[in-house]
C-alpha positions as CSV (number, residue, x, y, z in Angstrom):
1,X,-22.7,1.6,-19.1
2,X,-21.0,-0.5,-16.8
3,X,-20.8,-4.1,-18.2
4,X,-22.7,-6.9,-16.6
5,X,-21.9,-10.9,-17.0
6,X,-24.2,-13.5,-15.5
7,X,-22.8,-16.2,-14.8
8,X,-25.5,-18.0,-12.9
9,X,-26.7,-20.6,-15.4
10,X,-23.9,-21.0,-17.1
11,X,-20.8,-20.8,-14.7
12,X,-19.3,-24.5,-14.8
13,X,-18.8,-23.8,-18.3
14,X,-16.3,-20.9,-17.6
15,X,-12.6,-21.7,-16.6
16,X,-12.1,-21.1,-13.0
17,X,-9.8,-19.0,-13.2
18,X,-10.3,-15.4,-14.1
19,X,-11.5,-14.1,-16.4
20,X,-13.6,-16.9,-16.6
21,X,-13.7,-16.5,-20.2
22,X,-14.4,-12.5,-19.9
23,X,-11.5,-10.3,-21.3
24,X,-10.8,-8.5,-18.3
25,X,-7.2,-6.9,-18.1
26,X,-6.1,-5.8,-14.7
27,X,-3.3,-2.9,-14.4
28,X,0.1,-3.8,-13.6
29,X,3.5,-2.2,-14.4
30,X,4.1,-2.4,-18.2
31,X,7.8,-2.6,-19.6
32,X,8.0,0.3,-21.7
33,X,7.5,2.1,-18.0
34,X,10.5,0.8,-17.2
35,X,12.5,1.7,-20.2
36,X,11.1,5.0,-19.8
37,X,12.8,5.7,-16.1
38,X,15.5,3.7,-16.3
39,X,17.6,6.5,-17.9
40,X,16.2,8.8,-15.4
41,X,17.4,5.8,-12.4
42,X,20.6,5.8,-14.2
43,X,20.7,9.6,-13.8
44,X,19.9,10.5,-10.6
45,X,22.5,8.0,-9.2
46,X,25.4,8.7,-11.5
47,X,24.8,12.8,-11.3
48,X,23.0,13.2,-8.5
49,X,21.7,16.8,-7.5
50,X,22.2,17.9,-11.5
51,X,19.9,15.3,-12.8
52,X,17.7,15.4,-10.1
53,X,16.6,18.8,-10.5
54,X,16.9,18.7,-14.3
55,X,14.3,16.2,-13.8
56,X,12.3,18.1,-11.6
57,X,12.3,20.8,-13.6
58,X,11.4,18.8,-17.0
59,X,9.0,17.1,-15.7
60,X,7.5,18.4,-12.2
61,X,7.5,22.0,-13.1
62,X,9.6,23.0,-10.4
63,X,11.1,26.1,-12.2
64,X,12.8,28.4,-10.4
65,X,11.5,27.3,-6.8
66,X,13.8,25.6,-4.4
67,X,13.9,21.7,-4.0
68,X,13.1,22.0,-0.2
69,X,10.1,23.3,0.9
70,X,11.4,25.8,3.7
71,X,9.8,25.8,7.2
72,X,8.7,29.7,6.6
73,X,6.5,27.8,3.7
74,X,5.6,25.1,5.8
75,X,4.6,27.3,8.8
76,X,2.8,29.5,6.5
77,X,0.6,26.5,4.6
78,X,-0.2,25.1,8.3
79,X,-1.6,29.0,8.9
80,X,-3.5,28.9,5.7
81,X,-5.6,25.5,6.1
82,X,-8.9,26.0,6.7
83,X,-9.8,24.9,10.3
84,X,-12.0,22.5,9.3
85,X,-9.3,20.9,7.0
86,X,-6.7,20.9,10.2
87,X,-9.5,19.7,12.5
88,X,-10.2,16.6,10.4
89,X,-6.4,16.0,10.1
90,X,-6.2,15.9,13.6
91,X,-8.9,13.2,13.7
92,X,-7.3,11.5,11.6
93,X,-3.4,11.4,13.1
94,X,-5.2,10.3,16.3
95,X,-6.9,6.8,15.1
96,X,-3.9,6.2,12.6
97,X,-1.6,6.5,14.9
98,X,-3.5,4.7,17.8
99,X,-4.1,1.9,15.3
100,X,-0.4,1.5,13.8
101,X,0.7,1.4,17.7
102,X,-1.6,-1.6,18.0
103,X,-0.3,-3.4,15.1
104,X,3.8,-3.2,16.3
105,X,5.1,-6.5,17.4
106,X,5.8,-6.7,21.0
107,X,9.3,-7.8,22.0
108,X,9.9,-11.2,23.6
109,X,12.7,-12.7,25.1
110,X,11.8,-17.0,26.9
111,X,13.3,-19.8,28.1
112,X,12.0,-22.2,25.4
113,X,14.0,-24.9,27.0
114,X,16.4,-25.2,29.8
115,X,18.9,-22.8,29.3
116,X,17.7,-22.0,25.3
117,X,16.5,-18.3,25.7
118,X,14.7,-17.0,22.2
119,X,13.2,-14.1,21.3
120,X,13.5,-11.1,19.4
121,X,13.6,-7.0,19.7
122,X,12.2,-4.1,17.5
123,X,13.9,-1.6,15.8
124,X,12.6,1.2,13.6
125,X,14.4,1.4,10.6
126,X,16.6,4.7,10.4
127,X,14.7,6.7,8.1
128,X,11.8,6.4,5.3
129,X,10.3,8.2,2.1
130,X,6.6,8.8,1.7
131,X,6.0,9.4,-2.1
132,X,2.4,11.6,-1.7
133,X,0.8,12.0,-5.4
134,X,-0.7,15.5,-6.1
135,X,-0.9,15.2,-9.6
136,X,-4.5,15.1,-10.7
137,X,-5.7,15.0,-7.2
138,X,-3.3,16.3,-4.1
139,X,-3.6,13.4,-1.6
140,X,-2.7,14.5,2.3
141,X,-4.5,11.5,3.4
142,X,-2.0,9.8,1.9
143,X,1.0,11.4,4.0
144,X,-1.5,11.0,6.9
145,X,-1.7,7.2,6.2
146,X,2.2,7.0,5.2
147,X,4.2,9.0,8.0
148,X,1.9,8.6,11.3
149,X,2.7,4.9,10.8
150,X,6.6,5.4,10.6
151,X,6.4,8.3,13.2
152,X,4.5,5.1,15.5
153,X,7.0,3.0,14.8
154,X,10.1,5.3,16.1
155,X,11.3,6.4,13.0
156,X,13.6,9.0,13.6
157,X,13.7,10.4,9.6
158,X,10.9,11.0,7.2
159,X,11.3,12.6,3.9
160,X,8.5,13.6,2.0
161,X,8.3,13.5,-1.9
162,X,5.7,15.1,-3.4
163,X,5.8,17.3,-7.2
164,X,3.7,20.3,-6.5
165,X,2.6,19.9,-2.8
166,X,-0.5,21.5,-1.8
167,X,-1.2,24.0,1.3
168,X,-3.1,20.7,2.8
169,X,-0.1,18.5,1.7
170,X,2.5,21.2,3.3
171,X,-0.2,21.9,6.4
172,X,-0.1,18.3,7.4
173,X,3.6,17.9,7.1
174,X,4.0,21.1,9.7
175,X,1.1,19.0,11.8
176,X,3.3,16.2,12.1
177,X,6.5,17.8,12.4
178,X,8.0,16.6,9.7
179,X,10.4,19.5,8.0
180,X,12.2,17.3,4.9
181,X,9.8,17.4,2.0
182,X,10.4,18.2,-1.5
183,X,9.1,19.8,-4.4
184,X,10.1,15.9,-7.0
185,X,8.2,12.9,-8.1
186,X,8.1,10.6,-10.5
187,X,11.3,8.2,-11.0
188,X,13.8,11.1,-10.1
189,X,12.3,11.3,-6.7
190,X,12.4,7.5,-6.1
191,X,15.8,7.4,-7.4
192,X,16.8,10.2,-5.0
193,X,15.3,8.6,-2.0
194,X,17.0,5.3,-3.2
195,X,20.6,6.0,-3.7
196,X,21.1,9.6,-2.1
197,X,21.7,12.8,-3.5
198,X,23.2,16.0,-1.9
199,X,20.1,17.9,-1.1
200,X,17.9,14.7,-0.1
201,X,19.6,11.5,2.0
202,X,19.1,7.8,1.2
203,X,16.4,6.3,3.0
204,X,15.4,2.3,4.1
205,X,12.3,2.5,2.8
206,X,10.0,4.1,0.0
207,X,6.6,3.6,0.4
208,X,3.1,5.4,-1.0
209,X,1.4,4.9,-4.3
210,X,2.3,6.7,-7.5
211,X,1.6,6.0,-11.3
212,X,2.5,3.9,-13.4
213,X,6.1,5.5,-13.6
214,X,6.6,6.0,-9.4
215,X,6.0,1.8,-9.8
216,X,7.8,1.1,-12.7
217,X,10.6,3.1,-10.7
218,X,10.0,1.2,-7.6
219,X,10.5,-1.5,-8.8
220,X,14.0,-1.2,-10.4
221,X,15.4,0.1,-6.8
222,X,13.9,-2.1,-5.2
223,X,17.0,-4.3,-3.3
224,X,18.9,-1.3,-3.1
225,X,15.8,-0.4,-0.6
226,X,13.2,-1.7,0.7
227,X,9.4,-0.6,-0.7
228,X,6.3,-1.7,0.1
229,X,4.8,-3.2,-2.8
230,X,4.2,-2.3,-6.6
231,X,0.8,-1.0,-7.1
232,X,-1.3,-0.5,-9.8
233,X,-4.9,1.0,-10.2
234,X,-7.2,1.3,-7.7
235,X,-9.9,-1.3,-7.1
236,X,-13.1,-2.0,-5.2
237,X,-14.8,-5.5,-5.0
238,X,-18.3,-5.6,-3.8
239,X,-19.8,-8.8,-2.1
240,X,-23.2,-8.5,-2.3
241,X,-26.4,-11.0,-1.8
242,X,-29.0,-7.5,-1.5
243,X,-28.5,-4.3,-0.2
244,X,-29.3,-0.4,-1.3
245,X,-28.6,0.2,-4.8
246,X,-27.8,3.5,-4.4
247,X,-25.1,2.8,-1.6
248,X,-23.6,0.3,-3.6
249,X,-23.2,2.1,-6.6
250,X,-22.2,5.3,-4.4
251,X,-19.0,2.9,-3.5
252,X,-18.4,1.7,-6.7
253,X,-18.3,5.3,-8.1
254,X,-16.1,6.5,-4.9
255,X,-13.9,3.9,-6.0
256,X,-14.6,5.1,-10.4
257,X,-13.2,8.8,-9.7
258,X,-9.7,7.8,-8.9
259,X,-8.3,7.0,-12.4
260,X,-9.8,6.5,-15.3
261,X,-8.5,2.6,-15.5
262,X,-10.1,2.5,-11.9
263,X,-11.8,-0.5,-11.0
264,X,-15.1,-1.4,-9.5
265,X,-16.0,-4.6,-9.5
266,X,-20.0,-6.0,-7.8
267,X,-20.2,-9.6,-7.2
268,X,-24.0,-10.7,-6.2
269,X,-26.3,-13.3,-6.8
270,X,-28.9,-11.4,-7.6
271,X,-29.7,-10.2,-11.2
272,X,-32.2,-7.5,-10.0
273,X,-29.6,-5.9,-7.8
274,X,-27.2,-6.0,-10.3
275,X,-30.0,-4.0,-13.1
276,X,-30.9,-1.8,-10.1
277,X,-26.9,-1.0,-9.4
278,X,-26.5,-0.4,-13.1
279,X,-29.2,2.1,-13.6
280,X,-28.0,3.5,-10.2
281,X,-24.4,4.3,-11.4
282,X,-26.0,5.8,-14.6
283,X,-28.5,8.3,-12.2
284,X,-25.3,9.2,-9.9
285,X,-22.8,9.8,-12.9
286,X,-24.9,12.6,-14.3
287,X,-24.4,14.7,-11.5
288,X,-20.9,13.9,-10.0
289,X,-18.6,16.4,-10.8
290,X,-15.8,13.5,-11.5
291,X,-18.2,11.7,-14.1
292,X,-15.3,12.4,-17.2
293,X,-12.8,10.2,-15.0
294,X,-15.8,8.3,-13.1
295,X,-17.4,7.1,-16.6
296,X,-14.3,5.5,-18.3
297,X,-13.5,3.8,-14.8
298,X,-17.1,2.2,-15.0
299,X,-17.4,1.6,-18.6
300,X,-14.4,0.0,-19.3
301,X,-12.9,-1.7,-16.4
302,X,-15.5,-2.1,-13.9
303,X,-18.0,-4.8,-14.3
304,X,-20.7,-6.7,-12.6
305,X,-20.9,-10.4,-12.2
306,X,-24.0,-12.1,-11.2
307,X,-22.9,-15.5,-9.8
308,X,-25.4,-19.2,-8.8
309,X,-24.6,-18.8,-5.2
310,X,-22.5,-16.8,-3.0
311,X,-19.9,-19.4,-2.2
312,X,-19.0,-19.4,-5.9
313,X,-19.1,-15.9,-5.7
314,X,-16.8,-16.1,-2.4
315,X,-14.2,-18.5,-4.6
316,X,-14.2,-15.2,-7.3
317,X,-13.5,-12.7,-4.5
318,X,-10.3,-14.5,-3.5
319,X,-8.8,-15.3,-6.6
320,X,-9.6,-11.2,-7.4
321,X,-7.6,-10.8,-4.9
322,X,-9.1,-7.3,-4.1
323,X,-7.4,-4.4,-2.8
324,X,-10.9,-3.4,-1.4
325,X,-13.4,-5.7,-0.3
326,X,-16.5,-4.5,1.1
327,X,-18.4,-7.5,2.5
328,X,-21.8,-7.0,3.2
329,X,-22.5,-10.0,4.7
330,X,-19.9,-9.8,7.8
331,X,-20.7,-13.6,8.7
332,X,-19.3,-14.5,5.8
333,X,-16.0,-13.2,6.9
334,X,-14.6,-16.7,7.8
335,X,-14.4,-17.5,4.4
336,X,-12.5,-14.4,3.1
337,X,-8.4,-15.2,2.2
338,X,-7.3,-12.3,0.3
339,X,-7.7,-9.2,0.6
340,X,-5.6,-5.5,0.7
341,X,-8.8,-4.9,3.7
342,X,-11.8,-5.7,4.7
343,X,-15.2,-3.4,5.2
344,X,-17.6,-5.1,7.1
345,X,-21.7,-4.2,6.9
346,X,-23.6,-1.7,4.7
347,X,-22.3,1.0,7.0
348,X,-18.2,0.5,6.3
349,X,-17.6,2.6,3.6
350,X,-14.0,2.4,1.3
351,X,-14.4,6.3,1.5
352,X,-14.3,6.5,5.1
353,X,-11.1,4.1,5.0
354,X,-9.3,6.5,3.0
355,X,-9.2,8.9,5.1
356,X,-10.1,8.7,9.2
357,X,-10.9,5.5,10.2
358,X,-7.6,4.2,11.2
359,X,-6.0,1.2,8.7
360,X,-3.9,2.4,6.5
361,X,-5.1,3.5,2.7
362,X,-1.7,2.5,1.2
363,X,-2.8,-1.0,-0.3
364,X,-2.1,-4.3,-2.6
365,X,-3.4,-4.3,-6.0
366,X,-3.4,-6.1,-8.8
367,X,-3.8,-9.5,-7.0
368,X,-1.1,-8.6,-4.8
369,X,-3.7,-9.1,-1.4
370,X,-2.8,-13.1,-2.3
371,X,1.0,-12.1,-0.8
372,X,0.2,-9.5,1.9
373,X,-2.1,-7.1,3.1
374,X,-1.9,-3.0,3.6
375,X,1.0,-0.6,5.0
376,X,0.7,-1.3,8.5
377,X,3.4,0.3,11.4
378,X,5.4,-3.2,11.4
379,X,7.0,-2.1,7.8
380,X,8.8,0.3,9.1
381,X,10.6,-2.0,11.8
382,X,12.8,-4.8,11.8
383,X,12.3,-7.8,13.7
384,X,16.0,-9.2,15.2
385,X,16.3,-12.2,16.7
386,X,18.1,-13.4,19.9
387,X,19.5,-16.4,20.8
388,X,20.9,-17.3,24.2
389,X,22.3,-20.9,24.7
390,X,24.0,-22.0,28.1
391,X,26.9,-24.5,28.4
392,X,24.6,-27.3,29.4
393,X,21.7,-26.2,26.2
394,X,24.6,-26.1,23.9
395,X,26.1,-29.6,25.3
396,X,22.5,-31.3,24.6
397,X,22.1,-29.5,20.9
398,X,25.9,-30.3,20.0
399,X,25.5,-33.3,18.1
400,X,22.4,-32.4,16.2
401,X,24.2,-29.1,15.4
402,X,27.5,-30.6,14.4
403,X,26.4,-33.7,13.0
404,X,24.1,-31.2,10.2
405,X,27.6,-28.9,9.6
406,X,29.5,-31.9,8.9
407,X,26.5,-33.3,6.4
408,X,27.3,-29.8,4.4
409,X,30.9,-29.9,4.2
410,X,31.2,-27.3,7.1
411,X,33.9,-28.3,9.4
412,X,34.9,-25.0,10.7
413,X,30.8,-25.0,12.1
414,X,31.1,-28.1,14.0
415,X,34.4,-27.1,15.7
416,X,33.4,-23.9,16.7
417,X,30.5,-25.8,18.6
418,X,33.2,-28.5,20.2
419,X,35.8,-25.8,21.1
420,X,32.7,-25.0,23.6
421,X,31.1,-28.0,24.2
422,X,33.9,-30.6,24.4
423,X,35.4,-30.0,27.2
């Protein structure tokens, strides 16, 4: 049974940060993960294509198949999804990808001053990797909410990871267009898509989630390419004054199936909704088909915290730090600082989120939100800047300019300012 704390009477006397005396542990990337792939890093960059499919094979089951999926097999998974499968995919490529064009940045090039000109032009990086799990559960959504952003953003080369790819996985690659994906995960596939091998090519970026090892892995490569963040297990925060039991505990069991150190998390400041949610998740468990995952998500990391009021409640929310938050109350919104993202009113559901509303699934955990929020189109672009300076702009910002070099012990700086200016 899921755990419940009430901290209404008694909340001053708990420190204000978490766990507010409560042993509560949240996941994040342990260091014997990262002595375990680090010889598997080490690998794949010194020995490239032997060590990555010895890997693959070890550890993926790749046997005897090839690396690269071929198009025949990519045609052939497209023909075999069901059309209801292909017709949802196709609603959900349209509002990702109309969404991810909205959140680009918009090139700008002013006259701030009299002949200062600033500004700045986009670029899509040159090529990506999408890491799409398919381990306990095959995730298309998650190449769905991965490549349509990059594709959005211009990128011209998207390689797609993925250890035993299923005919949705493979079906929505041939959707998109995308004909580089491989049969690797884990660390070898991160190290591939970091350094370069001969049968997969470097990329700029890694993103999508992964276990504990994909993270541990990121982590370590990260500087030789960019990522997007380290995640850890999935989480839910509920903010809740009322509401329907049963759609509350509908999320917060949505949220339980994922992983077994899943967490969902209700913050209310009512005890009767929180007894009513509890007895809830007990009625739902013993009829969802993912109640042997769902049950050790809700009995040992999920919890339920009844708080005096809701602003207290509020100050909890942000220093969670969710990855999900839903927030019944949408006037409340004002008040919210950190968050992976945001569902607004009863009828917002994580679930739909994940797969076809539009935002991006590929979140901050672990407290993460506090930094940034989700993937969103502008990771996959760089931002350049321009600076334009006539003779008369660069006459009126000479001594400021040369005045600061000469303060560092920069000489050369100054002069190459008065070899234009002084003349």
């Amino acid at each position: 049974m899921i755990p419940i704390f009430n901290l209404a009477k008694e909340f001053e006397n708990y420190s204000k940060d978490l766990p507010w005396g409560i042993k509560w542990e949240r996941g994040r990337a342990d260091s014997k993960y990262e002595e375990a792939v680090c010889p598997i890093i080490q690998a794949v960059r010194s020995e490239g294509d032997a060590a990555l499919l010895r890997y693959a094979r070890e550890l993926d089951g790749l046997g005897d198949q090839p690396l690269c999926v071929s198009e025949d097999e990519l045609d052939a998974a497209a023909a075999a999804m069901s059309p209801e499968v292909r017709r949802a995919a196709e609603t959900a490529i349209v509002n990702i990808g109309e969404f991810a064009k909205a959140q680009l940045p918009r090139e700008y090039f002013e006259e701030f001053s009299p002949g200062r000109k600033l500004g700045w032009i986009v670029r899509p990086l040159s090529a990506v990797g999408c890491y799409i799990p398919s381990g306990r559960y095959p995730l298309p959504s998650t190449l769905l909410m991965t490549a349509v952003l990059a594709q959005a953003a211009g990128v011209p080369d998207i390689r797609i990871t993925s250890p035993r790819p299923s005919i949705e996985i493979l079906g929505c690659a041939h959707m998109l267009g995308i004909r580089e994906v491989y049969r690797v995960g884990g660390a070898q596939a991160i190290a591939a898509l970091a350094f370069g091998t001969d049968s997969i090519r470097r990329v700029d970026r890694i993103v999508g989630p992964g276990n504990a090892y994909v993270a541990a892995a990121k982590k370590l490569v990260a500087g030789e390419v960019g990522i997007d963040f380290i995640a850890g297990p999935t989480e839910i925060l509920i903010l809740a004054a009322g509401g329907d039991p049963k759609v509350i505990a509908a999320d917060m069991l949505a949220q339980a199936e994922h992983d077994t150190i899943a967490s969902a998390m209700l913050f209310t400041t009512s005890e009767s909704l929180a007894q009513a949610v509890s007895v809830e998740l007990e009625r739902q468990l013993e009829t969802l088909p993912t109640a042997d995952v769902a049950r050790q998500s809700i009995d040992q990391a999920s919890m339920i915290m009844i708080f005096p009021d809701m602003e207290k409640a509020i100050q909890a929310a942000n220093t969670v730090a969710p990855e999900h938050l839903s927030l019944h109350d949408p006037s409340l919104l004002p008040k919210i600082e950190n968050a992976g993202t945001v569902f607004l009113g009863q009828n917002s559901p994580e679930s739909a989120g994940d797969y076809a509303v539009g935002p991006s699934h590929v979140l901050p955990t672990s407290g993460v939100a506090r930094l940034r929020g989700g993937l969103s189109a502008a990771d996959f672009v760089k931002v350049i800047a321009i600076q334009q300076l006539s003779p008369s702009a660069l006459n009126e910002l000479a001594p400021a300019i040369t005045t600061l070099a000469r303060a560092e012990g920069l000489e050369a700086h100054a002069r190459a300012v008065e070899v234009r200016s002084v003349r």
